[in-house]
C-alpha positions as CSV (number, residue, x, y, z in Angstrom):
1,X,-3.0,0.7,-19.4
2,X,-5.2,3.1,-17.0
3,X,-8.4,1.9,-18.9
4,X,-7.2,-1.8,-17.9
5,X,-6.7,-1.1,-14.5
6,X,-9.5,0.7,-13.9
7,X,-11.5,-2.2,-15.4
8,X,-9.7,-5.1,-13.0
9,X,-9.9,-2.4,-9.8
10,X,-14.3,-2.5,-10.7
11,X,-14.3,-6.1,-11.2
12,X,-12.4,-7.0,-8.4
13,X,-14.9,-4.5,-6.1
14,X,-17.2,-5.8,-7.4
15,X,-16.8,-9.2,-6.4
16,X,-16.8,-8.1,-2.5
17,X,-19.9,-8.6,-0.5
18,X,-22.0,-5.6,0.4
19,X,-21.2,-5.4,4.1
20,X,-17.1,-5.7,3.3
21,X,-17.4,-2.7,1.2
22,X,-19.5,-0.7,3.4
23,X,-16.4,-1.7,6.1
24,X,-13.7,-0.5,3.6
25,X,-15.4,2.5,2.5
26,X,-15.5,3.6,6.4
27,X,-12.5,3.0,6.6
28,X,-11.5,5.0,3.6
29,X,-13.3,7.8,4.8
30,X,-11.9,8.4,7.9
31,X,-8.6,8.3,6.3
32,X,-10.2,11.0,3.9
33,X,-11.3,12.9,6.9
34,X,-8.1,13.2,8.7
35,X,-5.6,14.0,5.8
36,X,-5.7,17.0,3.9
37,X,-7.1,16.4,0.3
38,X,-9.7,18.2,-2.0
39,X,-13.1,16.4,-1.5
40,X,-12.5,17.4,2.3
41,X,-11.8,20.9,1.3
42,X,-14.9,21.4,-0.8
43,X,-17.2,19.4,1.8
44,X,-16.2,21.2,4.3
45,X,-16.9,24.8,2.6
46,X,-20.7,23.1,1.4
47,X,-21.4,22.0,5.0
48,X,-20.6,25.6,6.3
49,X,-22.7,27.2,3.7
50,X,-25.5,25.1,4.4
51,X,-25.7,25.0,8.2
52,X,-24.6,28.2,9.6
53,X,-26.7,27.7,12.5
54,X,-24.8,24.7,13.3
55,X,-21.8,25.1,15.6
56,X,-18.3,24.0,14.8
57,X,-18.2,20.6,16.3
58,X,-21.4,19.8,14.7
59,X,-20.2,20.7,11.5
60,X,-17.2,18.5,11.8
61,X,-18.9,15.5,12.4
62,X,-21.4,16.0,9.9
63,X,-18.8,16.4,8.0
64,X,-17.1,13.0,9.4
65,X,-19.6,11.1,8.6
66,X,-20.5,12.9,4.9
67,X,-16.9,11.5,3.7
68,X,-17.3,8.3,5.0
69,X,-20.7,7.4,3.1
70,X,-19.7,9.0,0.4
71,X,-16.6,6.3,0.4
72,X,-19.3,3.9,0.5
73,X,-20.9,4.9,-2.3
74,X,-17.9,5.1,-4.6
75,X,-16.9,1.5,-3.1
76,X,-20.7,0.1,-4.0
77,X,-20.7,1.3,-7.6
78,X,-18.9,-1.7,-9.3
79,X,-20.9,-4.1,-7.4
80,X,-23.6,-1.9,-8.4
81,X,-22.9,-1.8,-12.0
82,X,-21.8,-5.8,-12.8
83,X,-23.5,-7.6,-10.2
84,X,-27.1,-9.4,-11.1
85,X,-29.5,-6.8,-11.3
86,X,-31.9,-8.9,-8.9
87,X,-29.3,-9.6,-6.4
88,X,-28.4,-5.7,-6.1
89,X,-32.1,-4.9,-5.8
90,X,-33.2,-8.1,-3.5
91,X,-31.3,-5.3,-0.4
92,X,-33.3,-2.5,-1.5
93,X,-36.9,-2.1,0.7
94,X,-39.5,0.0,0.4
95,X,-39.7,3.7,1.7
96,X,-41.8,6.7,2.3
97,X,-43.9,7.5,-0.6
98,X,-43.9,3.8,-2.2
99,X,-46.8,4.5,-3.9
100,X,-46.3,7.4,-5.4
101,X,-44.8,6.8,-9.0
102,X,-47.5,4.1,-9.9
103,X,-50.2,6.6,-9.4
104,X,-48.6,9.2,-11.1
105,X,-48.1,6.7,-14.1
106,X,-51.8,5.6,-13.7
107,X,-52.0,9.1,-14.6
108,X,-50.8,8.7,-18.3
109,X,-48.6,12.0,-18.8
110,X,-45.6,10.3,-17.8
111,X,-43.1,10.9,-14.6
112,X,-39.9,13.1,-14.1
113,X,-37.4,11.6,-11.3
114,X,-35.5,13.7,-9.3
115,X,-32.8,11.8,-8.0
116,X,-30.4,13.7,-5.9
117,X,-26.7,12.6,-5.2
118,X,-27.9,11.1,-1.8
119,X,-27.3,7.8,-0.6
120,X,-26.4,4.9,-3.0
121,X,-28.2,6.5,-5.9
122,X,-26.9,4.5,-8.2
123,X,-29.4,1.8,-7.1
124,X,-32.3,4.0,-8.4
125,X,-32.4,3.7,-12.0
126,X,-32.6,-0.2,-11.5
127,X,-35.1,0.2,-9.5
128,X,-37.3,2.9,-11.5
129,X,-36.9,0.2,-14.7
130,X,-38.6,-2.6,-12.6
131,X,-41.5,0.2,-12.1
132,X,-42.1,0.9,-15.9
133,X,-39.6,2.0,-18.9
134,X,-37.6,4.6,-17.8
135,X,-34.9,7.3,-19.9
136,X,-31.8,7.9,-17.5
137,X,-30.4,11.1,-18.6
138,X,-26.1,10.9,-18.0
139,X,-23.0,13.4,-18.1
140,X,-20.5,11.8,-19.7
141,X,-17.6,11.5,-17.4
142,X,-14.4,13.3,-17.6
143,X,-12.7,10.2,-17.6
144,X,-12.9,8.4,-20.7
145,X,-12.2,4.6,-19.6
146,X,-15.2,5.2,-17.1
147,X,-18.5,5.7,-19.7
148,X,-18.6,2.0,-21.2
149,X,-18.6,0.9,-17.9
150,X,-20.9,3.3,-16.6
151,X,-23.3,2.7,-19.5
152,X,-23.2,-1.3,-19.4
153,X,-23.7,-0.9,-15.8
154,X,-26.6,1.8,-15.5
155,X,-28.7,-0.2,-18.0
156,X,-28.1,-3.5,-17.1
157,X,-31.3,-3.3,-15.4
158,X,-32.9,-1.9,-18.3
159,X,-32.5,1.4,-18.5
160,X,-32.5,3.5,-21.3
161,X,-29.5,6.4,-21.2
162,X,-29.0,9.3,-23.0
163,X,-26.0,11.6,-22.8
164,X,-27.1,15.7,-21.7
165,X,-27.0,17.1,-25.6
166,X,-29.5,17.8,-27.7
167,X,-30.7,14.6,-28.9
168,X,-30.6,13.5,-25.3
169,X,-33.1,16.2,-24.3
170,X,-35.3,15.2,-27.1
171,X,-35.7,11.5,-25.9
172,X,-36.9,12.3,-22.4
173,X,-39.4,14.3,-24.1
174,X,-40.2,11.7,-26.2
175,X,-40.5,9.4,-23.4
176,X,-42.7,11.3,-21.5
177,X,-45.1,11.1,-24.2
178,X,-45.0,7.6,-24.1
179,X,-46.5,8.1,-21.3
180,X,-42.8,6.7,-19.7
181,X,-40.7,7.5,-16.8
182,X,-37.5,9.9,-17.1
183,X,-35.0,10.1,-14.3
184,X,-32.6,13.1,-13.9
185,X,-30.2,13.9,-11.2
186,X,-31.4,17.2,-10.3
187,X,-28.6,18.7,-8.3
188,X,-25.5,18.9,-11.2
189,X,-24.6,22.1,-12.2
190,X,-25.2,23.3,-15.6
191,X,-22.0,24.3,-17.3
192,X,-22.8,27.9,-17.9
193,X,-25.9,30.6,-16.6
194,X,-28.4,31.0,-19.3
195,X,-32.2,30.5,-19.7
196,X,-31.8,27.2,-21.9
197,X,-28.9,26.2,-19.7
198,X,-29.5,27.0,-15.9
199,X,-30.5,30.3,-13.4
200,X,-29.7,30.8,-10.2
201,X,-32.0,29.8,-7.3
202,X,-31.2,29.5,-3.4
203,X,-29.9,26.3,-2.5
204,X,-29.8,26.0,1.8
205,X,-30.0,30.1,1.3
206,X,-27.3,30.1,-1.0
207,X,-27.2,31.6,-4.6
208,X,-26.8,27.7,-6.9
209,X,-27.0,28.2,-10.5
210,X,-29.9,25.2,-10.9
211,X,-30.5,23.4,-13.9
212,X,-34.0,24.2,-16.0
213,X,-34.6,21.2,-17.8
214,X,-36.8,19.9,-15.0
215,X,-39.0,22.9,-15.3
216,X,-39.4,22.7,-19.1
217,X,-39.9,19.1,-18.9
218,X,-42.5,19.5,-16.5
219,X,-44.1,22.1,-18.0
220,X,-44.5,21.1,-22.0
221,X,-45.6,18.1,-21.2
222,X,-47.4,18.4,-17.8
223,X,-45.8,15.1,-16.2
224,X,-45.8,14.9,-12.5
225,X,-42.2,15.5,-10.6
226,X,-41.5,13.0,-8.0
227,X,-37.8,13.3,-5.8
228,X,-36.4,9.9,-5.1
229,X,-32.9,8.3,-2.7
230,X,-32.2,5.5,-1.5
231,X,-30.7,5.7,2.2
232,X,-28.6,3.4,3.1
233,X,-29.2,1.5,6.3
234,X,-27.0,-0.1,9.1
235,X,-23.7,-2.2,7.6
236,X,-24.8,-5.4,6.1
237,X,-28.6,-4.6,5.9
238,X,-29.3,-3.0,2.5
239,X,-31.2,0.3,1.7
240,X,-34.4,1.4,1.8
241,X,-36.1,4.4,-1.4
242,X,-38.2,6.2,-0.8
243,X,-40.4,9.0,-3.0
244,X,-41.5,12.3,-2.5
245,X,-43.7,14.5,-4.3
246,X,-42.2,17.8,-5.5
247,X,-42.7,21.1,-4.4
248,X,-45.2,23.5,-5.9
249,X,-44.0,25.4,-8.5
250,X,-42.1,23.8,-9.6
251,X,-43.5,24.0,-13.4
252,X,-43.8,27.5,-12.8
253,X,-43.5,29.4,-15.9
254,X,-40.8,31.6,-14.3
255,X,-38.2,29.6,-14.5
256,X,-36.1,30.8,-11.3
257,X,-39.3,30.3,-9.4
258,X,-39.5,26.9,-10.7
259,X,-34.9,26.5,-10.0
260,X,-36.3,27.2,-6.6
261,X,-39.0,24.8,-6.1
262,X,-36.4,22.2,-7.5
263,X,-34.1,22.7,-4.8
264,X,-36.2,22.7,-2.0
265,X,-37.3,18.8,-3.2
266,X,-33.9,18.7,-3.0
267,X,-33.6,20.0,0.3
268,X,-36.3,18.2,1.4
269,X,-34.5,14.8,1.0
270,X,-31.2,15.7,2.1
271,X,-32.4,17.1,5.5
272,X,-34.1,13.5,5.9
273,X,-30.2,11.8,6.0
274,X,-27.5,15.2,5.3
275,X,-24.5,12.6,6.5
276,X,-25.5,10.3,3.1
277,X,-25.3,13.6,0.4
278,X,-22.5,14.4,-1.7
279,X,-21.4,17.0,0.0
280,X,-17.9,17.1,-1.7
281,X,-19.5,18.2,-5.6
282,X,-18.6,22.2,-6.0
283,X,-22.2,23.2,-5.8
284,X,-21.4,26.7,-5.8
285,X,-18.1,26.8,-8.1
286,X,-20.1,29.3,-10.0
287,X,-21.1,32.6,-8.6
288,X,-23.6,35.5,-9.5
289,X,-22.0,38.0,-11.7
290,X,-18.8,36.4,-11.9
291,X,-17.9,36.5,-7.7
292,X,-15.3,34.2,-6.5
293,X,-15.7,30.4,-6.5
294,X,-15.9,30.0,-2.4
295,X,-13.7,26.7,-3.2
296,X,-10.8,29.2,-3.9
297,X,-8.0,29.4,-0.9
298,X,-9.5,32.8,1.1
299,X,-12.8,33.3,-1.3
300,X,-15.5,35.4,0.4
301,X,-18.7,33.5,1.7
302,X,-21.1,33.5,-1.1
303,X,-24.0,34.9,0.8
304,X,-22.4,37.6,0.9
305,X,-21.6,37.6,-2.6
306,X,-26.0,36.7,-3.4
């Protein structure tokens, strides 16, 4: 029964035009702004973390505005995922950097995507598989009733997607040979600390534990890093992507010089449009040496903790 009516609630979405969804989601968000609930919680806590120089009020409007595009982007998924693949792309323009992953390509050592969760960043991997053949690497979800439509829906443009395991890993590397693009979101957590799994690296100052699979990636196969998100303009008038090149370092053989690098691309496009991140993912859920998750009722500020 759940898996039916989550299935009728995406189609139905779906069938909404792009500026009514963008409506509903504000209005969703400022109803998530001015009740109590958990992705205010954690959003908030990021926002403080990250922009201590900021003063309160700032804060709270950045953090307005955080929880209503991030309403839009959940709202914008289904139409996302079951609407034709040329429609859903005919809104997305050109950005900054345009240029950039056909002359890495031209390159022949294939292309690593960044994608943070920044703007509607589900559009990308459509977009990347209009550009050349691209490997999207996924988490399955915790809900179950949510993969087959996340899978139909992320390769309807023609996509390739591989779960994070083993045999996953293996087919971006594969792809990269091929002289192919392979997009990752770059700013999930690993589950656990560990040198095949993840290090910790500052993110906005803070202690992050950071994924290494970018670095290895990058650095077995010497494939250029490019960061990619598509901002989302003005109700009604589409997005626009844009690229950026990566940091240096960022196949560093030290691998929590390279975790570094990696979040400063990722820096680099949030601070271009902070009200369009995720802000409500627990970036920081785990701490160095086993310090309290800030997310917790009373924790300590992790810098402190770093």
């Amino acid at each position: 029964m759940r898996s039916k009516l989550i299935v009728y609630l995406v189609s139905g979405v779906a069938r909404l035009s792009l500026s009514s969804v963008q409506r509903i989601g504000g209005l969703l968000g400022r109803l998530l702004y001015l009740v109590p609930n958990r992705e205010r919680h954690n959003a908030r806590v990021n926002i403080e973390l990250c922009f201590p120089a900021m003063s309160r009020d700032e804060r709270e409007r950045l953090l307005r505005r955080a929880l209503i595009e991030s309403a839009r982007t959940i709202l914008e998924m289904p139409g996302i995922w079951r609407r034709d693949v040329r429609s859903a792309l005919s809104v997305v323009h050109p950005g900054e950097g345009w240029d950039l992953p056909g002359q890495a390509l031209a390159k022949g050592r294939g292309v690593i995507i960044a994608a943070p969760h920044l703007g509607a960043w589900e559009l990308a991997g459509h977009r990347l598989a209009q550009m050349a053949p691209v490997t999207l690497l996924y988490r399955p979800p915790r809900e179950a009733a949510i993969e087959p439509l996340l899978l139909e829906g992320r390769s309807r443009g023609g996509a390739r997607l591989v779960p994070t395991s083993a045999a996953g890993v293996r087919a971006l590397f594969e792809a990269l040979k091929r002289g192919e693009m392979v997009g990752i979101l770059p700013d999930q957590q690993p589950r656990q600390a560990g040198t095949s799994a993840g290090v910790f690296a500052p993110f906005f100052g803070v202690p992050a534990l950071t994924m290494v699979l970018v670095n290895r990636l990058a650095r077995r196969t010497g494939a250029e890093t490019l960061f990619t998100y598509v901002e989302r303009l003005p109700i009604g008038q589409g997005y626009r992507m844009h690229f950026l090149s990566a940091p240096p370092g960022i196949a560093d053989a030290d691998s929590e010089k390279a975790a570094a690098a990696l979040n400063l691309g990722v820096e680099h496009c949030v601070r271009r449009c902070p009200q369009q991140y995720q802000w409500s993912y627990r970036r920081f859920s785990v701490r160095p040496a086993g310090a309290r998750s800030p997310y917790r009722r009373g924790a300590s500020s992790p810098q402190a903790q770093g």
